[in-house]
C-alpha positions in Angstrom: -4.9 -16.2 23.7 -8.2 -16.4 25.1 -6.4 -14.9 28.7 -4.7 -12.6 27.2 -7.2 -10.5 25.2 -9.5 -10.9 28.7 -6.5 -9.2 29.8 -6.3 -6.0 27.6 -9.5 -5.0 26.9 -12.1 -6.5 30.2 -13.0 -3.5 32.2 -15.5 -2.5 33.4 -18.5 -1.2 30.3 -20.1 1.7 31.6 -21.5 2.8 27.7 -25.0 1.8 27.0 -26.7 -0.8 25.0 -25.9 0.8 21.4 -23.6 -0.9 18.8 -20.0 0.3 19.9 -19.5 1.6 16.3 -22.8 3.1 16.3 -21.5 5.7 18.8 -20.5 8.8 18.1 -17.1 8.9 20.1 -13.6 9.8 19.6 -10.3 7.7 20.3 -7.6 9.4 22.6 -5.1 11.1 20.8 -2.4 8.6 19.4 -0.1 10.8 17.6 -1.1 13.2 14.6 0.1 16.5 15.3 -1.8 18.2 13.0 -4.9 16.5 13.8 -5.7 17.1 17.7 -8.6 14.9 19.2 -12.1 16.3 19.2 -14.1 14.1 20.9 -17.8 13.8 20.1 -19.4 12.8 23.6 -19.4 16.1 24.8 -21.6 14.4 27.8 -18.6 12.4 28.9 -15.8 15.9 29.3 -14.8 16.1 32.3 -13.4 19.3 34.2 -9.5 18.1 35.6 -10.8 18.5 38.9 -13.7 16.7 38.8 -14.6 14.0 40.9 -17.8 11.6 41.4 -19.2 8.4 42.7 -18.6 6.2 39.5 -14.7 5.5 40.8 -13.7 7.9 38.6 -11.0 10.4 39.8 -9.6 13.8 39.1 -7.0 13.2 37.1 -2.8 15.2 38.6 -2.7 18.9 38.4 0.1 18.6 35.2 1.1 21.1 33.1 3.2 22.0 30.3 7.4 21.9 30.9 6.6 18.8 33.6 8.5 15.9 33.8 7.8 11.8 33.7 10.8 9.8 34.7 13.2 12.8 34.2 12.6 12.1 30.2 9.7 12.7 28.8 8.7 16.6 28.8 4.7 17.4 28.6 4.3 19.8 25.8 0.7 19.9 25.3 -2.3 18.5 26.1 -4.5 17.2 23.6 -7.3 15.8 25.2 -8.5 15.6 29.0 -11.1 13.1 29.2 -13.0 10.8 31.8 -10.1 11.0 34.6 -7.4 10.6 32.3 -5.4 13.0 30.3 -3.1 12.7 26.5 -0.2 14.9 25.6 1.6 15.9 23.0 5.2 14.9 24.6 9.2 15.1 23.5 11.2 11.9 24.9 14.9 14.3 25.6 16.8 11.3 25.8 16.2 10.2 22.1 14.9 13.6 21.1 12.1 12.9 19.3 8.1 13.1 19.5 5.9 11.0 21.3 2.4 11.2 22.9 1.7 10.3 26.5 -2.0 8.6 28.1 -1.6 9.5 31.8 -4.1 8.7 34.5 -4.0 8.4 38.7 -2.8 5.5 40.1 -5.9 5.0 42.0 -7.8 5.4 39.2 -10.2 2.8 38.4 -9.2 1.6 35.0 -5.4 1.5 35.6 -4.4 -2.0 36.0 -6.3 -2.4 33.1 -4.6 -0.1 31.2 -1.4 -1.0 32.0 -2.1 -4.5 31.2 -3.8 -3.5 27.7 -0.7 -1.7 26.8 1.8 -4.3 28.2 -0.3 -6.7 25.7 -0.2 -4.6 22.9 3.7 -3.6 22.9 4.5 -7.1 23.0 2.6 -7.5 19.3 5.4 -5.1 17.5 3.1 -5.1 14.2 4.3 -1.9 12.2 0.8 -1.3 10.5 0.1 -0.4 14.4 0.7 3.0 16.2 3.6 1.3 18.6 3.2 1.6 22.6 7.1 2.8 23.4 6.8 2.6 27.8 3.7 1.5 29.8 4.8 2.8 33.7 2.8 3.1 36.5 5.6 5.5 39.2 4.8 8.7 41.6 1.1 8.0 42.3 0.7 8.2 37.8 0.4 5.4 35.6 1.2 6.5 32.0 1.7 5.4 28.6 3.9 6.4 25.9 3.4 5.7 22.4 4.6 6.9 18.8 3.6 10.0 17.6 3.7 10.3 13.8 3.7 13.9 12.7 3.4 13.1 8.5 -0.1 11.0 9.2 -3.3 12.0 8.9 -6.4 10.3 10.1 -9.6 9.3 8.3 -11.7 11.7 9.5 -9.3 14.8 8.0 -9.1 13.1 4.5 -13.4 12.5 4.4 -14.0 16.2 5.2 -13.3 17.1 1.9 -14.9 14.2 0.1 -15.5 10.3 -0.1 -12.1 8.5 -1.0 -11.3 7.3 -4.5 -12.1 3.6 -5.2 -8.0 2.8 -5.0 -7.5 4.1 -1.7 -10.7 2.9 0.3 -9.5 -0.5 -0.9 -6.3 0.1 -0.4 -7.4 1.1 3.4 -9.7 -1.7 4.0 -7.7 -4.5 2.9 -4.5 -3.3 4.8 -6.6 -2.4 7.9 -8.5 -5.7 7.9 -5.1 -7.7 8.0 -4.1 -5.8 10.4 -6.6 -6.4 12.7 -6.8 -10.6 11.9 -3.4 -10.5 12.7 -4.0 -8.8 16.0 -6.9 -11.2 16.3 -4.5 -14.5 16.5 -2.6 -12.8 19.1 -5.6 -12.3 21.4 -6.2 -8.7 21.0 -9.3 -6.7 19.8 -9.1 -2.8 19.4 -13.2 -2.3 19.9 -12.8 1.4 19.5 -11.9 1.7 15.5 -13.4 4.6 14.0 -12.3 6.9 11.5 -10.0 9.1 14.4 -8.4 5.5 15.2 -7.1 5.1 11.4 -4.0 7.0 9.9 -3.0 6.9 6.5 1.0 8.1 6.2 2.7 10.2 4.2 4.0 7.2 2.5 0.4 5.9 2.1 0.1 3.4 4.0 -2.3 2.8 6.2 -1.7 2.5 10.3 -4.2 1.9 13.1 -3.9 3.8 16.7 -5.3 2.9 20.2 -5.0 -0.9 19.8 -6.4 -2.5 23.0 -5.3 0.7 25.3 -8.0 3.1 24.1 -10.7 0.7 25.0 -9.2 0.3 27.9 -9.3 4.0 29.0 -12.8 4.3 28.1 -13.6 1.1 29.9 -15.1 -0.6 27.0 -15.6 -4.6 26.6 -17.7 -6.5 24.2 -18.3 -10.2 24.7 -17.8 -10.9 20.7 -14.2 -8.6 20.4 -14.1 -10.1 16.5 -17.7 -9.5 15.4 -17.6 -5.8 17.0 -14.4 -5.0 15.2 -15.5 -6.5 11.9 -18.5 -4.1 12.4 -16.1 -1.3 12.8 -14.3 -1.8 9.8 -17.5 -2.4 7.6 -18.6 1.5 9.1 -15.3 2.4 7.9 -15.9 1.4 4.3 -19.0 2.7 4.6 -17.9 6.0 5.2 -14.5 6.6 3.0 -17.0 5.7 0.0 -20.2 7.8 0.8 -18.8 10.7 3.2 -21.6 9.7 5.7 -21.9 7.4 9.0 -24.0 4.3 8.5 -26.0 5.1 11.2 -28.7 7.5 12.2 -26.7 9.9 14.3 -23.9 12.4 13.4 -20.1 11.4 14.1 -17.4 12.3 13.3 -17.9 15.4 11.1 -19.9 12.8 9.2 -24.2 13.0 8.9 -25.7 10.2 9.5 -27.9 8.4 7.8 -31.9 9.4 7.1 -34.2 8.3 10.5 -36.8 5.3 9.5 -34.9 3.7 6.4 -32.3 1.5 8.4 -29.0 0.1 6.6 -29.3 1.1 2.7 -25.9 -0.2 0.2 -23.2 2.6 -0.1 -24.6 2.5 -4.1 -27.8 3.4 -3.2 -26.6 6.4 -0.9 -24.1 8.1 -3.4 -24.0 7.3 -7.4 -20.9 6.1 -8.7 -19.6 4.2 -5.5 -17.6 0.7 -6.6 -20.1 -2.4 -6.6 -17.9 -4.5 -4.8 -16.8 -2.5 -2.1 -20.2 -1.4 -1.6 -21.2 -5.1 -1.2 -18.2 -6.2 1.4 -19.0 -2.9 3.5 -22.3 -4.5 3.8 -20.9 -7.5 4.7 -19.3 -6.3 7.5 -21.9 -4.3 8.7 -24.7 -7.5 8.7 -26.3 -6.8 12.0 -30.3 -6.1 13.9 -32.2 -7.4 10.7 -29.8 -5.8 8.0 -28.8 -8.3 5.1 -26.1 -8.3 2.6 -26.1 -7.8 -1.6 -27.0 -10.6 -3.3 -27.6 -12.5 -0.4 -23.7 -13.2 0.3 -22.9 -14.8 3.9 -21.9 -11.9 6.2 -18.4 -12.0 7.5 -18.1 -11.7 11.4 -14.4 -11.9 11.8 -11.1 -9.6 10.4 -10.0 -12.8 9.0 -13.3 -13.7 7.1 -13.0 -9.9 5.4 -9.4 -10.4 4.4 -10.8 -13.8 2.6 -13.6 -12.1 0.9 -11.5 -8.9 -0.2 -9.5 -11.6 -1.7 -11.9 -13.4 -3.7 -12.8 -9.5 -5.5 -11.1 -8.5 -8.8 -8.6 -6.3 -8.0 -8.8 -2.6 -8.3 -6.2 -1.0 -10.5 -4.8 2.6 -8.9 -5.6 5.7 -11.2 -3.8 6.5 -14.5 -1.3 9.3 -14.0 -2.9 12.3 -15.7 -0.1 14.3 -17.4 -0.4 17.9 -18.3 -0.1 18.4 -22.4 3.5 20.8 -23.0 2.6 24.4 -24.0 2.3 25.0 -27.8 6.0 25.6 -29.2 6.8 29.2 -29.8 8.9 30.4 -32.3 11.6 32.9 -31.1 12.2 36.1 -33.0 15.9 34.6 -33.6 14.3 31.7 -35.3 12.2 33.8 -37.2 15.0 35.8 -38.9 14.3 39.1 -37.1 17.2 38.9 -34.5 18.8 42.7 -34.4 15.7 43.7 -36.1 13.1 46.3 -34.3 9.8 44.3 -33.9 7.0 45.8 -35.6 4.8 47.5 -35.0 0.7 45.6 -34.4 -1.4 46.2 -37.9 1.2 47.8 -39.5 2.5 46.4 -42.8 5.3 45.3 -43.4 7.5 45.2 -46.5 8.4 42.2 -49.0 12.3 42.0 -49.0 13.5 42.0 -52.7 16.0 38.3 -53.3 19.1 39.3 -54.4 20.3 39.6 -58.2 21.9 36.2 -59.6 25.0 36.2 -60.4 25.0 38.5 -63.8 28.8 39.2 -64.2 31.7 37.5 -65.8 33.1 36.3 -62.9 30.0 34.7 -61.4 29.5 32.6 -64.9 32.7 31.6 -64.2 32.1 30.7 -60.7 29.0 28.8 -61.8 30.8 26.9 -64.4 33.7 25.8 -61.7 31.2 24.4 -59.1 29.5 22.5 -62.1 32.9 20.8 -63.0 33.2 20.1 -59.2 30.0 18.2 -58.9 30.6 16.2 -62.3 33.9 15.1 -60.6 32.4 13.9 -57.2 30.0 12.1 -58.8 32.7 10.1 -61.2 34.8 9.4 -57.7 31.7 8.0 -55.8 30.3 5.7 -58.7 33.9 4.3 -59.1 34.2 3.2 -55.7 30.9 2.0 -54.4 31.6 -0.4 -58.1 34.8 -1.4 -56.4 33.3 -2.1 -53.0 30.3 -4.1 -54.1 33.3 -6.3 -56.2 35.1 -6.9 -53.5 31.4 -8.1 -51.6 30.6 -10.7 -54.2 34.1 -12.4 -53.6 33.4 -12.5 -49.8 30.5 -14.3 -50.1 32.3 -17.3 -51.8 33.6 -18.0 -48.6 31.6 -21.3 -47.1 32.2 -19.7 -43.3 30.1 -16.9 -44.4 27.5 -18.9 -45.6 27.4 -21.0 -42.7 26.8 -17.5 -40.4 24.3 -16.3 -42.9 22.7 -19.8 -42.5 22.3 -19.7 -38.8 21.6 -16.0 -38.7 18.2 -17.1 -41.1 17.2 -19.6 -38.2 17.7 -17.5 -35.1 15.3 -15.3 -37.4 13.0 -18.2 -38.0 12.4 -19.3 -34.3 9.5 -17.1 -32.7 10.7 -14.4 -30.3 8.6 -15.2 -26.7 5.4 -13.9 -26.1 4.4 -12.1 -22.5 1.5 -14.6 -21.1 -1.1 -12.9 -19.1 -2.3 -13.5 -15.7 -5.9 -14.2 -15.3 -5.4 -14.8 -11.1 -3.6 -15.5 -8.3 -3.9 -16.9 -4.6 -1.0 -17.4 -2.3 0.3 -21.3 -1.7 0.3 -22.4 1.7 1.9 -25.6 2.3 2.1 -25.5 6.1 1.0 -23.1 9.0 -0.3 -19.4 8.6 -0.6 -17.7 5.4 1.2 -15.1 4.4 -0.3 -12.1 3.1 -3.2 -13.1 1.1 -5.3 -10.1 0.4 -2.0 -8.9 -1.4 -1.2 -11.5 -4.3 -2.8 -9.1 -6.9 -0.2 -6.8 -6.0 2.7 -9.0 -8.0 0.9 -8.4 -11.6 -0.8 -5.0 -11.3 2.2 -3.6 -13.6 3.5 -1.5 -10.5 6.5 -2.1 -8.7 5.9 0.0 -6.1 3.7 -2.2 -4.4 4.1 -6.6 -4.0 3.0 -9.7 -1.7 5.3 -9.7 1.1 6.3 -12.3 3.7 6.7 -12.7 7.3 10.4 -11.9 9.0 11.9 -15.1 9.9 14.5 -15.3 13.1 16.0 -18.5 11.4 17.5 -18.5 7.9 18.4 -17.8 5.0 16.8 -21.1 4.2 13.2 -21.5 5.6 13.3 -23.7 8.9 9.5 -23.7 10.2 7.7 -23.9 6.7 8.8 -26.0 3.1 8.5 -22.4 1.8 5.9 -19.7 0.6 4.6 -18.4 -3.0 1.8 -17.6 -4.8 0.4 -20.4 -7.2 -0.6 -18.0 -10.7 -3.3 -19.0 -13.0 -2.6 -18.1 -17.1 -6.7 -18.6 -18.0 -5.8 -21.4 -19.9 -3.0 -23.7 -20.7 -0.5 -22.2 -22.3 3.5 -22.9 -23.2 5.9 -21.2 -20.4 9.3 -21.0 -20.9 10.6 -18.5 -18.0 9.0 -16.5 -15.4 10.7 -12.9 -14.6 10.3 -11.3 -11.4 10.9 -8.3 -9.4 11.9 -8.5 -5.8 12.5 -5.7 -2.6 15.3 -7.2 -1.4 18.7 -7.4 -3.3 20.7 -9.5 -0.8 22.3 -13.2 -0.8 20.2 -16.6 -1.2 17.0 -15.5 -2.7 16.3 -19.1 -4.3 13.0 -19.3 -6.6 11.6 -22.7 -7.8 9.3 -22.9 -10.3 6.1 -25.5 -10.5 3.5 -26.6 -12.6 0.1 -27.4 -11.0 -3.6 -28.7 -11.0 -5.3 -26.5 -9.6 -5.2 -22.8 -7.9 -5.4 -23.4 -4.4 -3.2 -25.4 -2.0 -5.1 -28.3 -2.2 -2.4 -29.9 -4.3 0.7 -30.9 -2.0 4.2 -29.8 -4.1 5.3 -33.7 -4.4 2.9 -33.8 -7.1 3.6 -30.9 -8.7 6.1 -30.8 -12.2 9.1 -28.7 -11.4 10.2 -26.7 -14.2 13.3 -24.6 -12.9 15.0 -23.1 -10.0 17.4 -20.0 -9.9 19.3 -17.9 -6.9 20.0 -14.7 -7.1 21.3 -12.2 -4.8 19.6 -8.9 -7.2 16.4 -7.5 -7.1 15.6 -9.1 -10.2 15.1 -12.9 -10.7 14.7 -15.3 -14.3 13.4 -18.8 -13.6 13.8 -20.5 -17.1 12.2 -23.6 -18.1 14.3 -26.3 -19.9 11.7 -27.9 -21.7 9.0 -25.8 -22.6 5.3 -27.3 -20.9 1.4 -26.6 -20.9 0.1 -25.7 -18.1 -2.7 -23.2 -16.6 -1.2 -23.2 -13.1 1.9 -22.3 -12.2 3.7 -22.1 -8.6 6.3 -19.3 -7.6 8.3 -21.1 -4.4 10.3 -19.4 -2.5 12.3 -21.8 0.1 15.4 -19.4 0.9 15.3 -16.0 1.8 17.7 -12.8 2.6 18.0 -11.3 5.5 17.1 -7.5 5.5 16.6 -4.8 8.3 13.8 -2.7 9.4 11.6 -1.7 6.5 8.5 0.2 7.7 7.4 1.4 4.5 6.3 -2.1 3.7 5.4 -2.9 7.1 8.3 -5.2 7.6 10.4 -6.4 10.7 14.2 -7.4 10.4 14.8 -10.6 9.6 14.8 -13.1 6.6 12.3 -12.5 4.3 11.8 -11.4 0.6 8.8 -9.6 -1.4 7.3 -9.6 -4.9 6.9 -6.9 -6.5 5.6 -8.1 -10.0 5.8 -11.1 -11.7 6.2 -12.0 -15.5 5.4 -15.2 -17.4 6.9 -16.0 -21.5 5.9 -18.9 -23.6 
């Protein structure tokens, strides 16, 4: 791994000695159309036919209409930088959008960015901006990537304010996993800033430029993991206090005062979330700086994800809904259809009640209704009599009494009670983890979001792992007598086993655990009841057979055999 991320991202560094996240540059363009690049190092911008003794060189006379590979039509160039260019681009042959790095041949940094974004395509993480085509043909070497139109990047949503609590979480812990996951596969982006992260219209979160836009600019950076985890702390830093965590501008953020060094978000801008204030500094531990409360500084992706992880978990915003208008009367209900409407301040007179009925024919009326009523009221009394009769024979019979007896203890037994969950932390029994960082996500009352796992090639019962699942803790011991849950995926073999445990972490191995029921389903809804009612404070969720589902890239998800959790229930 150690090869390949030497591979993707060592070129040569011609930046100076300033923290790579301290500089106020701008990744190449990676796909928002509405968002062109604007880059910051206006010292950098090179004319097209510039050339100079550094190895840099001019980059093709191209223009819109031009051809790559008799496919891929230039439609507009959104950045032209350092001996390279990036369009805007339409692939004809699957008519759709994409965006195009292209660069001479002779260029000093193409093998290296070739190799970059051979390296990167061969990850296929979703949460990452996807390199389509890496050629090098006709004197060019270019790469294609997506281009997502509905994104928007980090710097667009800041200019109008610091993100709410919700979503900079929400952004941190899904870009953090990202780039751990990257991390285990060798590959470090050292160019994240807030043009490099997109959140889409869906809302989740996406990162651009892996590997290849370092590799353009010719960055390196002997600790890859440390400089990224840097990155990401800025990143925090700036969705919750609209300003860079350094002295100069970027970004179309200011920067922070000269002479006071590395102050908390909190102390910046009232009313910023304690705990993400503290993990920003965290990440951002560097050239004398400490962290609140004296916490251990985390240097690597995966260290964040862990300590986002050990935080209580942030609860989206309440819907606000908008109180109905005051009902309004119509004049139709008000008696005054057909009517004219009066006039405003003018009085209006009392109508007189009709005259009872005075004559001898509306006595005689009167007294007809009367003997009417007197009747009813005979016929109704004599029959409810005969009906309540005919009850107290009924319940003579013993068969009766027998329901009415059973029907009393179905009422006597308790009806269940919802337990609540105090924690969580995802069970891992062999190899990687899951998804950690999102275990919170199965009892936060919405369905719309859940801990995923991985896409498996072999299935639908897990091959490479015992299983996955999240180990719950109730606060206390308590009585459980069925766990509900919601899943994604409504497809065959979904099996669910249900445990009872010591302790929270994985530190347990399942031999020892109590199992208390297993269930398959094939819905997106799941019960696991327990026979025999037991205490316990920690319970497992197993999953040890999946379905197989197709491409889901709302949840980030490759085909394959996997499942997610939506929310989960306990009852005692």
């Amino acid at each position: 791994m150690a090869e390949r991320s030497t591979a993707a991202v060592d070129v040569a560094d011609n930046s100076d000695a300033t923290s790579l996240t301290a500089q106020a540059d701008q990744s190449t363009a990676d796909g928002v159309a509405k968002n062109r690049e604007r880059d910051t190092d206006s010292d950098e911008v090179q004319e097209s036919t510039r050339t100079d003794g550094s190895g840099k060189t001019s980059p093709p006379e191209l223009h819109s209409g031009h051809k790559l590979a008799r496919r891929y039509r230039l439609e507009e160039c959104v950045t032209r930088l350092d001996g390279f260019s990036s369009w805007r681009a339409v692939d004809e042959k699957l008519r759709r959008a994409v965006g195009v790095h292209i660069l001479p041949a002779d260029h000093s940094r193409a093998r290296s960015v070739l190799a970059a974004a051979r390296s990167s395509a061969l990850l296929g993480d979703p949460r990452f901006v996807q390199v389509l085509d890496a050629v090098e043909e006709n004197d060019l070497v270019y790469v294609v990537h997506e281009w997502l139109p509905d994104a928007t990047e980090l710097t667009t949503l800041l200019a109008s304010g610091p993100l709410e609590p919700y979503d900079a979480y929400q952004m941190v812990s899904q870009v953090s996993s990202a780039m751990a996951a990257a991390h285990r596969e060798g590959l470090a982006h050292l160019r994240l800033n807030p043009n490099a992260v997109l959140r889409a219209s869906t809302g989740q979160w996406r990162i651009r430029g892996l590997a290849v836009n370092a590799a353009l600019r010719g960055v390196a950076s002997d600790t890859p993991q440390r400089t990224d985890t840097e990155a990401i702390g800025a990143l925090l830093y700036a969705a919750l206090t609209q300003r860079w965590p350094y002295e100069s501008d970027a970004y179309g953020l200011s920067g922070l005062p000269k002479d006071i060094g590395l102050i908390a978000p909190d102390q910046v801008r009232a009313g910023v979330h304690r705990g993400l204030s503290e993990l920003s500094m965290r990440a951002l531990v560097n050239d004398g700086a400490t962290a609140s409360r004296h916490e251990s500084p985390c240097t690597t992706p995966e260290e964040l994800v862990k300590a986002i992880g050990e935080m209580p978990r942030i609860r989206p915003p309440e819907p606000s809904f908008t109180a109905p208008p005051e009902y309004q009367r119509t004049s139709y209900q008000q008696g005054t259809y057909g009517r004219q409407a009066p006039r405003p301040g003018a009085t209006q007179p009392v109508p007189t009640p009709p005259p009872p009925l005075q004559s001898r024919t509306g006595k005689a009326l009167k007294w007809a209704v009367s003997a009417l009523l007197i009747a009813a009221l005979g016929l109704g009394s004599w029959q409810l009599a005969d009906a309540l009769m005919d009850q107290g024979g009924k319940n003579e019979d013993p068969g009766q009494t027998q329901n009415n007896q059973d029907g009393d203890k179905n009422r006597n037994r308790p009806a269940p009670k919802p337990i609540a969950i105090k924690g969580a932390e995802e069970y891992v029994a062999k190899g990687d983890a899951q998804h950690p960082a999102d275990v919170d996500k199965t009892y936060d009352g919405n369905t719309s979001t859940g801990w995923r796992t991985s896409s498996y090639l072999d299935g639908p019962k897990m091959v490479i792992k015992p299983g996955v699942g999240i180990v719950y803790d109730l606060g206390s011991e308590q009585e459980v007598s069925a766990a509900t849950l919601s899943l994604r995926y409504g497809s065959d073999h979904t099996t669910i086993e249900l445990y009872a445990t010591d302790s929270l972490g994985s530190s347990t191995p399942l031999s020892s655990m109590k199992e208390l029921g297993t269930v398959t389903t094939s819905s997106t809804s799941a019960k696991v009841t327990v026979d025999k009612p037991v205490k316990s404070r920690y319970i497992l969720v197993w999953l040890t057979a999946l379905p197989y589902s197709g491409d889901d890239p709302a949840n980030f998800s490759n085909p394959g055999y996997k499942q997610a959790i939506t929310e989960v229930k306990f009852t005692g």
